[in-house]
DOVO-847090 format. One record per residue (C-alpha): residue in one letter; z, x, y. Coordinates in steps of 0.1 Angstrom, whole numbers, padded with zeros to 4 digits, always signed. Example, Ala and Ser with C-alpha at 12.3 -4.5 7.8 and 13.67 -1.06 7.14 Angstrom:
# DOVO-847090
A+0078+0123-0045/S+0071+0137-0011/
***
This chain:
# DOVO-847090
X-0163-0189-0264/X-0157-0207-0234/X-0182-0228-0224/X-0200-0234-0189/X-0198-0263-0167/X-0224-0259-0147/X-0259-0254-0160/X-0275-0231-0138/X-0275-0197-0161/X-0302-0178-0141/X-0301-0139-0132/X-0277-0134-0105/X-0252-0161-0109/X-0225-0137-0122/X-0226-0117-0089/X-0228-0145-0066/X-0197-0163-0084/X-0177-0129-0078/X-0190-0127-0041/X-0174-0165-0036/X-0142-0150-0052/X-0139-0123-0025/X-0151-0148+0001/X-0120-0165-0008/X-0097-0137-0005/X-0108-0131+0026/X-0109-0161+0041/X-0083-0185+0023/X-0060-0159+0010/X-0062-0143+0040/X-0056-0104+0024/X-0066-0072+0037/X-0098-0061+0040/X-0085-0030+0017/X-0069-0049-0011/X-0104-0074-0009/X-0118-0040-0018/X-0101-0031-0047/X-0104-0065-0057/X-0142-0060-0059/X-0143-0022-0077/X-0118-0039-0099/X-0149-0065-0108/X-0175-0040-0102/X-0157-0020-0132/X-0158-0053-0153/X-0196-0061-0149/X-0200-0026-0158/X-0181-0028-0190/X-0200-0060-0195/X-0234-0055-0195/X-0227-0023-0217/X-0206-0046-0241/X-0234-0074-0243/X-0260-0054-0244/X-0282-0076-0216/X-0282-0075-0177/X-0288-0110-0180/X-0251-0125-0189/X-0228-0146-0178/X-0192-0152-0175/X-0189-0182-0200/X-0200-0152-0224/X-0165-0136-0217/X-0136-0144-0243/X-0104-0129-0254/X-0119-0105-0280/X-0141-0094-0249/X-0112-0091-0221/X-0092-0067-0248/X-0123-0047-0258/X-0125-0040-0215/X-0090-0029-0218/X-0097+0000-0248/X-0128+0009-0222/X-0102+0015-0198/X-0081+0033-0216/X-0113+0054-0230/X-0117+0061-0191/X-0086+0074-0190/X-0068+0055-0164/X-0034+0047-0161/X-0017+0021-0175/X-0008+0008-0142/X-0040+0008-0132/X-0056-0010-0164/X-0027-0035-0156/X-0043-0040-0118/X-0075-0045-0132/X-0065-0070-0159/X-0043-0085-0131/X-0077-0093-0110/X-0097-0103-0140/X-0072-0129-0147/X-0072-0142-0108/X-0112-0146-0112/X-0110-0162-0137/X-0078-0186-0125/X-0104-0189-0097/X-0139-0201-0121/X-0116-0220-0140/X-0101-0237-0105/X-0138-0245-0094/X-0150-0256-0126/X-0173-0234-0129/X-0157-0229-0163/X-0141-0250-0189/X-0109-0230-0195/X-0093-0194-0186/X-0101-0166-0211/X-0076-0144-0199/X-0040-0165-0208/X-0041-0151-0244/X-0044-0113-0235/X-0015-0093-0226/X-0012-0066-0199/X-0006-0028-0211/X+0036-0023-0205/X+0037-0006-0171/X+0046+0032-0175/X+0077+0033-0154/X+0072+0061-0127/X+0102+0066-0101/X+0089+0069-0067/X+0090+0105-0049/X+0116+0108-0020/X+0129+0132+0003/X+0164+0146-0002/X+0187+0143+0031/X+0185+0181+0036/X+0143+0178+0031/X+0151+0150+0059/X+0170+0174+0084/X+0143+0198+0083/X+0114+0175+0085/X+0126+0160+0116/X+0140+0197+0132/X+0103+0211+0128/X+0091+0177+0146/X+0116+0178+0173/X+0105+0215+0181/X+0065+0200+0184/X+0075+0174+0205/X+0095+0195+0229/X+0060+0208+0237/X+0049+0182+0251/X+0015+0175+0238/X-0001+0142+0226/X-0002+0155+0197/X+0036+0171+0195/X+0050+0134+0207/X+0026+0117+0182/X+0035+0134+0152/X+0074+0126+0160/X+0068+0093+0165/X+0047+0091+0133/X+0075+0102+0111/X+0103+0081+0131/X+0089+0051+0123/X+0078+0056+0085/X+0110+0073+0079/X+0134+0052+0102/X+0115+0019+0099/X+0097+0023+0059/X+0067+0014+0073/X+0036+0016+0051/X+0007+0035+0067/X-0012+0001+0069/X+0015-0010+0091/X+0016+0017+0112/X-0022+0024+0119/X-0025-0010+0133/X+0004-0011+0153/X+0000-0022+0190/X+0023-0018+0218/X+0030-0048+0219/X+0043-0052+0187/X+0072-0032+0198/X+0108-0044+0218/X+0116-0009+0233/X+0145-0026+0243/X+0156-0049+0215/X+0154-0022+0194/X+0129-0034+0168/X+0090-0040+0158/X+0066-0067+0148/X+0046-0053+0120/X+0017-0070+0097/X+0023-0059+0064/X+0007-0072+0031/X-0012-0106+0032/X-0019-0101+0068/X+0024-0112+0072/X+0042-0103+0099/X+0079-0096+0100/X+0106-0082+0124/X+0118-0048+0117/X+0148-0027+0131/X+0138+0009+0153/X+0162+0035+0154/X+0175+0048+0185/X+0154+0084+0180/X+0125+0063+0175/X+0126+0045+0204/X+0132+0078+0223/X+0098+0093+0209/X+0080+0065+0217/X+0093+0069+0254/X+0086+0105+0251/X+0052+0097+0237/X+0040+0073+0266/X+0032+0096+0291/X+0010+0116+0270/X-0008+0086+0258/X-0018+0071+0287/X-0030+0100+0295/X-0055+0099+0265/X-0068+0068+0274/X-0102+0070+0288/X-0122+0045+0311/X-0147+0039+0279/X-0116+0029+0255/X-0128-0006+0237/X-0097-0028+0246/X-0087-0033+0211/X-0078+0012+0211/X-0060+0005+0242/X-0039-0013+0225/X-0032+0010+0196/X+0004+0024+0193/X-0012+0056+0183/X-0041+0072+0196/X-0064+0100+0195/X-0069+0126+0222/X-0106+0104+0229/X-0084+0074+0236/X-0093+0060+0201/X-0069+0041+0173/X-0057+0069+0154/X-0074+0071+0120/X-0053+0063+0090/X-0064+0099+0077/X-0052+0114+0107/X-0019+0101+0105/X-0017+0113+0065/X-0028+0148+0077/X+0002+0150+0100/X+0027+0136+0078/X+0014+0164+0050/X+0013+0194+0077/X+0051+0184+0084/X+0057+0177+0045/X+0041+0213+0036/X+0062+0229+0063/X+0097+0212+0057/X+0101+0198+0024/X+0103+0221-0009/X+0097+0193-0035/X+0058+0188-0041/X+0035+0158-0046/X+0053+0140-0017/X+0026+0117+0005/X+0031+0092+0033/X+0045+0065+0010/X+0069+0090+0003/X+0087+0086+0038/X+0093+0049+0030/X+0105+0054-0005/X+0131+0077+0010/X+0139+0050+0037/X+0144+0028+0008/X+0164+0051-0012/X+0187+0065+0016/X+0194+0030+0021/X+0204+0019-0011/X+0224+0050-0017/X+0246+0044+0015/X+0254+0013+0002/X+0228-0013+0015/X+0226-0049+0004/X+0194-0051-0022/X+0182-0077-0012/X+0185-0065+0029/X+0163-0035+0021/X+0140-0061+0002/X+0138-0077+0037/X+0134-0048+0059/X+0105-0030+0033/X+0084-0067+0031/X+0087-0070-0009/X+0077-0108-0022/X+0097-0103-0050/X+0131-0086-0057/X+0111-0066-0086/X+0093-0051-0065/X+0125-0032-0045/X+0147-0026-0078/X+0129+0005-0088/X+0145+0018-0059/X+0179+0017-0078/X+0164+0033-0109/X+0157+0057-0084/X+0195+0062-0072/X+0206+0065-0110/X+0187+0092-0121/X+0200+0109-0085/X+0240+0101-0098/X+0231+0111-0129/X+0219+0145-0116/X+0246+0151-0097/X+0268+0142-0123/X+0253+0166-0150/X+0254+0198-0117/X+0292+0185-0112/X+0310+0177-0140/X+0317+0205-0161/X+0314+0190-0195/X+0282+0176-0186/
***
């Protein structure tokens, strides 16, 4: 067992020391307020399993030791939840406890000895270049309507498609973030960082197109933080991120014939398209805002499997 430091034990301790640990993602980390989220169902889920497991409400985390950490994993799996998601978990159970160990709350870091589940390896879904074509024809037709919403929805898919943004990225996209006439965005992507990414010609155009028919959406009562907002609602409001999914699914439903395909499916196809038209790995590592190379390779697993269908539809001894 690993033993506490400190010698306070009473009721509530356990909850306050996993309050402190999302006070410091939020303010020393500095990460989203969605990933500080999952962060705290991720511990919700452990104190769950925990007061289950020991049989008290009244426990604390000096109670927790290897044999425990790998019985929460089999009550994951008993849940049935992915291994990638078990992995996530385990993943913030070990950064609490980095974190108790770091403030000395405890005396050593239960979590070194257990291993993570082996990830299940899932290629992403993507658009095929014909899916593309037709996506953006039935776009172009709504925008040459001329509505806010028409312009919107154009300018929704030009930049997750011609930019890989995440939908995070996009929903808080301000004007200003964008150089209509260098040709390129500011963006915040994970960990609150920015970085500089390139807008394609088309783009730009549907933003130009868009303008008109935004400002006329903005309303005197707009808080000044909306009038900011790349993409609005017809109340002069920051477009919701559910919004924005809704449109990208009405154009998916409508234009692409493969199914399960999301938002995140436009940048896996930026990604893709990328690498398949020869693009350095490590410049589409840059342009998507991966930390780690890792992170972008499953992109080129991605690629294979699409050479190795064509090869087995061309080649006739396949």
């Amino acid at each position: 067992m690993v033993k506490l430091a400190s010698a306070s034990k009473e009721a509530g301790s356990a909850d306050a020391h996993a309050a402190a640990f999302l006070r410091h993602l939020s303010d020393q980390r500095q990460l989203s307020p969605n990933t500080v989220a999952a962060y705290g169902k991720d511990l919700d889920d452990l104190r769950e399993f925990l007061t289950g497991y020991l049989g008290t409400a009244e426990w604390g985390w000096e109670q927790v030791d290897r044999l425990t950490l790998r019985a929460f994993l089999g009550w994951c799996a008993r849940k049935r939840l992915s291994r990638r998601t078990v992995a996530r978990k385990l993943s913030t159970t070990r950064g609490f406890f980095r974190y108790l160990h770091l403030e000395d709350v405890l005396d050593a870091n239960p979590t070194r000895a257990v291993r993570s589940p082996r990830p299940e390896r899932r290629l992403p879904g993507h658009l095929g270049a014909g899916e593309v074509g037709s996506l953006f024809r039935v776009a172009e037709a709504g925008a040459a309507e001329n509505t806010l919403a028409g312009t919107r929805a154009l300018v929704i898919l030009e930049l997750l498609y011609g930019s890989g943004l995440r939908l995070a990225e996009l929903h808080g996209l301000d004007m200003t973030g964008l150089d209509l006439v260098g040709d390129q965005a500011r963006v915040r992507g994970k960990g609150r960082k920015e970085r500089i990414v390139p807008l394609t010609k088309a783009a730009v155009t549907a933003v130009r197109r868009y303008e008109p028919r935004r400002s006329e959406a903005l309303a005197s009562d707009t808080p000044s933080g909306d009038r900011r907002a790349l993409l609005l609602s017809n109340r002069g409001r920051r477009l919701s991120r559910r919004s924005i999914q809704k449109t990208v699914q009405a154009h998916l439903e409508v234009a692409a014939e493969s199914q399960g395909l999301s938002v995140h499916s436009l940048r896996h196809s930026f990604a893709t398209h990328l690498l398949d038209a020869g693009a350095d790995l490590m410049a589409v590592k840059e342009l998507l805002g991966h930390v780690s190379l890792s992170t972008t390779r499953i992109y080129t697993h991605t690629s294979r499997e699409r050479l190795k269908q064509v090869y087995k539809d061309a080649h006739p001894r396949a």
